[in-house]
C-alpha positions as CSV (number, residue, x, y, z in Angstrom):
1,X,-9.4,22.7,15.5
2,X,-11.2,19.6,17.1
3,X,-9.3,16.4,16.4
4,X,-9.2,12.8,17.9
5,X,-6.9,10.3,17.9
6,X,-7.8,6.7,18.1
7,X,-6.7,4.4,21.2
8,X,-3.6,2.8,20.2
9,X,-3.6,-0.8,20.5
10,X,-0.8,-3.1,21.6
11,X,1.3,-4.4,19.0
12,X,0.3,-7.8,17.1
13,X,3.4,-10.3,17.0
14,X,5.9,-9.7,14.2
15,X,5.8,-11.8,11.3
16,X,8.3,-14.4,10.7
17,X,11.0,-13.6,7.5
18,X,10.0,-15.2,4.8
19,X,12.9,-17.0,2.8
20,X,13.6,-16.0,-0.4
21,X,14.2,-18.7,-2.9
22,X,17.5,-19.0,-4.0
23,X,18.8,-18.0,-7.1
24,X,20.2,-20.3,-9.9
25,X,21.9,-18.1,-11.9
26,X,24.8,-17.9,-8.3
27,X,24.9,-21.8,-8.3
28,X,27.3,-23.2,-10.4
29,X,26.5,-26.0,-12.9
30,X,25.7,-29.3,-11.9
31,X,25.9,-33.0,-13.8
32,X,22.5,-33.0,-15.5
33,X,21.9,-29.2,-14.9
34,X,20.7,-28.0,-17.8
35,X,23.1,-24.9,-17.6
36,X,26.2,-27.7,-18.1
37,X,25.9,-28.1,-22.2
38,X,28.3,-31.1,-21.6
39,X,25.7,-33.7,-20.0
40,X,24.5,-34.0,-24.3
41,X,26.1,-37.1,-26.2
42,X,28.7,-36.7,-23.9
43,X,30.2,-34.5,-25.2
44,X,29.9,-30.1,-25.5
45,X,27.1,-29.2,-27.6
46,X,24.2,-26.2,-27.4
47,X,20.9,-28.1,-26.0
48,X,17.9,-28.5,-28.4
49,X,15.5,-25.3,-28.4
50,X,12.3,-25.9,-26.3
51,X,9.4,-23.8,-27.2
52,X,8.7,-21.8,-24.3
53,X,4.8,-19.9,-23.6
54,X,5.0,-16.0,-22.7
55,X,3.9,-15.5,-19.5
56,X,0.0,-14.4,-19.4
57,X,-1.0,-11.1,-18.7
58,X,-2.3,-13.0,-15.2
59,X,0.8,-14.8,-14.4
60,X,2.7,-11.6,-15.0
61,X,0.4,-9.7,-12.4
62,X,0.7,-12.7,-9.7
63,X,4.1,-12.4,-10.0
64,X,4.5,-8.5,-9.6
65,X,2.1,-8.9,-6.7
66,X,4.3,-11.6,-4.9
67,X,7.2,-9.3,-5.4
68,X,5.0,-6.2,-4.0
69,X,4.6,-9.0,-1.0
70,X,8.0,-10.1,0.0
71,X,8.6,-6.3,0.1
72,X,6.4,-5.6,2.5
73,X,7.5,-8.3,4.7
74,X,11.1,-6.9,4.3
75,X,8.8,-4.1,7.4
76,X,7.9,-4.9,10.8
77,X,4.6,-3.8,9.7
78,X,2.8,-1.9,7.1
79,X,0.1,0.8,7.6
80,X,-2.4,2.1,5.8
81,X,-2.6,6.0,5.0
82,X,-6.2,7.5,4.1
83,X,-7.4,11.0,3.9
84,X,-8.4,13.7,1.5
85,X,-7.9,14.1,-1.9
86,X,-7.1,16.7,-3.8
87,X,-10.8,17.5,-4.5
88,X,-11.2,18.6,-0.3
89,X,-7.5,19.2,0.7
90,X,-6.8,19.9,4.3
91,X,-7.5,23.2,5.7
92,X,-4.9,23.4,8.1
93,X,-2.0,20.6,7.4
94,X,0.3,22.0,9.5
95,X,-2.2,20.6,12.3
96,X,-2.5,17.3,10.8
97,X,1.2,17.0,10.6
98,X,1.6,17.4,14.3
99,X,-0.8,15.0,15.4
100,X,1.2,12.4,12.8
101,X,4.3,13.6,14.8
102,X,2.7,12.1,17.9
103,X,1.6,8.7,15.7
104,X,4.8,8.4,14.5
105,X,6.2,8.2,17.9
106,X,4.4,5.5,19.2
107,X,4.7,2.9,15.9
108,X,8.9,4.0,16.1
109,X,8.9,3.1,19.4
110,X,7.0,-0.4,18.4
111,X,8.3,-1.2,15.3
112,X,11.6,1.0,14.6
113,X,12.4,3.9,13.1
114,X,12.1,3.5,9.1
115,X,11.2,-0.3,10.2
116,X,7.7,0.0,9.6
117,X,6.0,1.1,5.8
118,X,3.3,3.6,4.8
119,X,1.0,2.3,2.4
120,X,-1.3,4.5,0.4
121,X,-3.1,4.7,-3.4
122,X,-0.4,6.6,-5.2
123,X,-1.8,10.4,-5.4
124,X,0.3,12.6,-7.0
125,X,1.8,15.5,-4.8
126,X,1.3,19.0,-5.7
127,X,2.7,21.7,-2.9
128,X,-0.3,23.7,-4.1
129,X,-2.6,20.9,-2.8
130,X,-2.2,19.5,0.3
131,X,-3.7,16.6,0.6
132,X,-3.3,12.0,1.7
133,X,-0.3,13.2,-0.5
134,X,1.2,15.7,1.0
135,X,1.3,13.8,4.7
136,X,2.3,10.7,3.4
137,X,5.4,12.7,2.0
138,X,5.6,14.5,4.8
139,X,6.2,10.8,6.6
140,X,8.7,10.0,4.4
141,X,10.5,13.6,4.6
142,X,10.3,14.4,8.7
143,X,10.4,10.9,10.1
144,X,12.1,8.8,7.4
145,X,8.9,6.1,6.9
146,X,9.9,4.0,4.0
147,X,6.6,4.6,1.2
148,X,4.4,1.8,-0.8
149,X,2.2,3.3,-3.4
150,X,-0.4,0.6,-4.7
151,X,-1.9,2.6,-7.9
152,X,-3.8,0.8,-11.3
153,X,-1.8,0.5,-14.1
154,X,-3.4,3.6,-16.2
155,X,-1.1,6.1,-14.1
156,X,1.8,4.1,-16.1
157,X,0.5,6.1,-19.6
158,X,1.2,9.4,-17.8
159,X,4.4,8.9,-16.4
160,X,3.1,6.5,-13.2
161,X,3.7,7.2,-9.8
162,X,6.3,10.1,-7.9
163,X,9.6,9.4,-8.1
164,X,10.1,9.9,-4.6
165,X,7.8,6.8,-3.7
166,X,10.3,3.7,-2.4
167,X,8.0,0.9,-3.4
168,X,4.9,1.1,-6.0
169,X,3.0,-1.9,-7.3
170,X,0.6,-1.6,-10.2
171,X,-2.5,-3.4,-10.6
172,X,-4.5,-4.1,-13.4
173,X,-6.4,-1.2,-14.0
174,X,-10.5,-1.9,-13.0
175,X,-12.9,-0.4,-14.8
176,X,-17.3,0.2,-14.3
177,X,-19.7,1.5,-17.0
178,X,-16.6,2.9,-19.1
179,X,-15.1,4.8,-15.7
180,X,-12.3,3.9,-14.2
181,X,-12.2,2.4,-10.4
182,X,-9.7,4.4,-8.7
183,X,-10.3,2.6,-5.2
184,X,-12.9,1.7,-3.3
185,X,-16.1,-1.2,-3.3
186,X,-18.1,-2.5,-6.6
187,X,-21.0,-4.6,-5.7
188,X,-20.0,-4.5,-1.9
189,X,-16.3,-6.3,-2.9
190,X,-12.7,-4.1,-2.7
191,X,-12.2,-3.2,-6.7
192,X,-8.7,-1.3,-7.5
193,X,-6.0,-0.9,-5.5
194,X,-8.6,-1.1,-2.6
195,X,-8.4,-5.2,-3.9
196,X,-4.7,-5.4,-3.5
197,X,-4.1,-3.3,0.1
198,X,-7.0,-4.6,2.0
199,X,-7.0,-7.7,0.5
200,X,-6.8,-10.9,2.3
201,X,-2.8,-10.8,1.9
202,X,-2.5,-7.9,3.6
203,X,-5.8,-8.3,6.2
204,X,-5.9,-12.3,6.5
205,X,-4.8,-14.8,8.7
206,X,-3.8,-14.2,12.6
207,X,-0.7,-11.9,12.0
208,X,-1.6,-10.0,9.1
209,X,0.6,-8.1,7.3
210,X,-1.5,-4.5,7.8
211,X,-0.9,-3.8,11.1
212,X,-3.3,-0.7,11.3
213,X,-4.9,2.2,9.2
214,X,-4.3,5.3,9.7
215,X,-7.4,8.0,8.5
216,X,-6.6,11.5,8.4
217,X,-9.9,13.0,7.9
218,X,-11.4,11.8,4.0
219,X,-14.4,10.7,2.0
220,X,-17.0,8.5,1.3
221,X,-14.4,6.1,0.5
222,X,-12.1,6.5,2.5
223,X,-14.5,5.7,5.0
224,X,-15.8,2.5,3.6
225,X,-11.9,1.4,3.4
226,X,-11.2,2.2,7.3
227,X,-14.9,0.5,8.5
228,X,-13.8,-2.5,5.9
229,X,-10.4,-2.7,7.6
230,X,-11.9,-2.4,11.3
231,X,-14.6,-5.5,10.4
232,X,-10.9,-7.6,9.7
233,X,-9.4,-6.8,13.0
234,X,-6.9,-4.1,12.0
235,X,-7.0,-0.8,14.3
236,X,-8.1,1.9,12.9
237,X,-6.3,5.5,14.2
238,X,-8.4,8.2,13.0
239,X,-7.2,11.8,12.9
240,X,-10.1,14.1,12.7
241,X,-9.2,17.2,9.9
242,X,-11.5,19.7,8.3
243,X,-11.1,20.2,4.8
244,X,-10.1,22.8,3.0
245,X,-13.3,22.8,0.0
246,X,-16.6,21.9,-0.1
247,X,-17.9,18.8,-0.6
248,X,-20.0,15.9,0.7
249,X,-19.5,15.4,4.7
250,X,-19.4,19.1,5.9
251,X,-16.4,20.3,6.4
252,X,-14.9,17.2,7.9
253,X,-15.7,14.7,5.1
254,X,-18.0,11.8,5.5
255,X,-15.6,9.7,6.9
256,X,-16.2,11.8,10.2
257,X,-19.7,10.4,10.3
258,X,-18.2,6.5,10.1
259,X,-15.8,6.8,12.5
260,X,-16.1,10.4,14.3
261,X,-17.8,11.3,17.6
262,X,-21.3,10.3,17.4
């Protein structure tokens, strides 16, 4: 099978730890804490209620995404894995596999083993089907590389992600004329988890936290997501894989024509 591998590029600088805020409820209670009921009338007494707000539906998502953010940057770097769904497949996996082996060895060898983190849109894995699911487990089974899934919230109603994902962050399910946005661009803009993995969090600034995508074969897409990624800066290592059913592309998707041998 005819494959190519993308020139690897030398490594950006690592970003710096970021410190954690620390955490009140360890600290013992100070004069005028509000933990130390003594500081009222001077003497012991419960504090007066204060009304508080519940957290809006947008607080509560910035929150969970600045969470999904100081986990990444717990990595050396995170990478972002494409490729085909379970609509194409891969015809021959066990040749996809090996040229991951080879990936694999180079971004240990940069970042540490189980040091750097797989990123991908949460596809369920089905042996049956192997597909962007199968080889991201096959990451995290073989070679030990930690696993993000970024996936809308719908998936939540049916039981959310695998249970053998590390990390998952949900976002705020997107939808267009009634459908839902599964990934991907809406008026030329990343909607979905496309939003949160290639936004400017993850692609911004002069060390960003995506260190590089990796595209084993895919869609339309797919595609757009790698060429989007490559206009920030971040490397794109393609993988060239036929699939194993029709569909739009040819047999190697139409992500071949965006970033394959011309």
């Amino acid at each position: 099978m005819d494959m190519k591998i993308a020139q690897y590029l030398p490594p950006l600088p690592s970003r710096p730890p970021q410190m954690r805020p620390a955490d009140r409820s360890e600290q013992p209670a100070l004069p005028g804490d509000p933990k130390d009921c003594s500081v009222f009338s001077g003497k012991t007494e419960t504090p007066p209620e204060t009304e508080v707000a519940a957290p809006s539906a947008a607080d509560e998502t910035s929150a969970a995404w600045k969470n999904a953010l100081n986990t990444i940057d717990r990595y050396k770097g995170s990478f972002l894995v494409l490729g085909f769904g379970s609509k194409r497949q891969y015809k021959e996996p066990e040749v996809v596999q090996r040229a991951l082996d080879q990936l694999v060895e180079g971004l240990d060898a940069q970042y540490g083993k189980s040091r750097w983190l797989a990123v991908f849109g949460g596809d369920p894995y089905k042996p049956e089907a192997p597909d962007v699911a199968a080889m991201v487990k096959y990451l995290q089974d073989q070679h030990g590389v930690p696993v993000m899934a970024i996936q809308s919230d719908k998936v939540k109603e049916w039981g959310g992600v695998d249970q053998h994902i590390d990390h998952v962050h949900y976002v705020p399910t997107t939808y267009q004329d009634s459908k839902i946005v599964w990934g991907g661009f809406v008026d030329g803009k990343p909607a979905g988890p496309t939003a949160a993995y290639l936004g400017e969090d993850m692609v911004g600034g002069k060390n960003p936290r995506l260190k590089g995508v990796i595209a084993l074969g895919g869609g339309e897409i797919a595609g757009q997501e790698a060429l989007f990624a490559r206009e920030k800066g971040v490397p794109v290592h393609y993988i060239r894989a036929e699939a194993r059913l029709d569909g739009p592309g040819g047999n190697y998707g139409a992500i071949d024509g965006m970033l394959g041998p011309s």
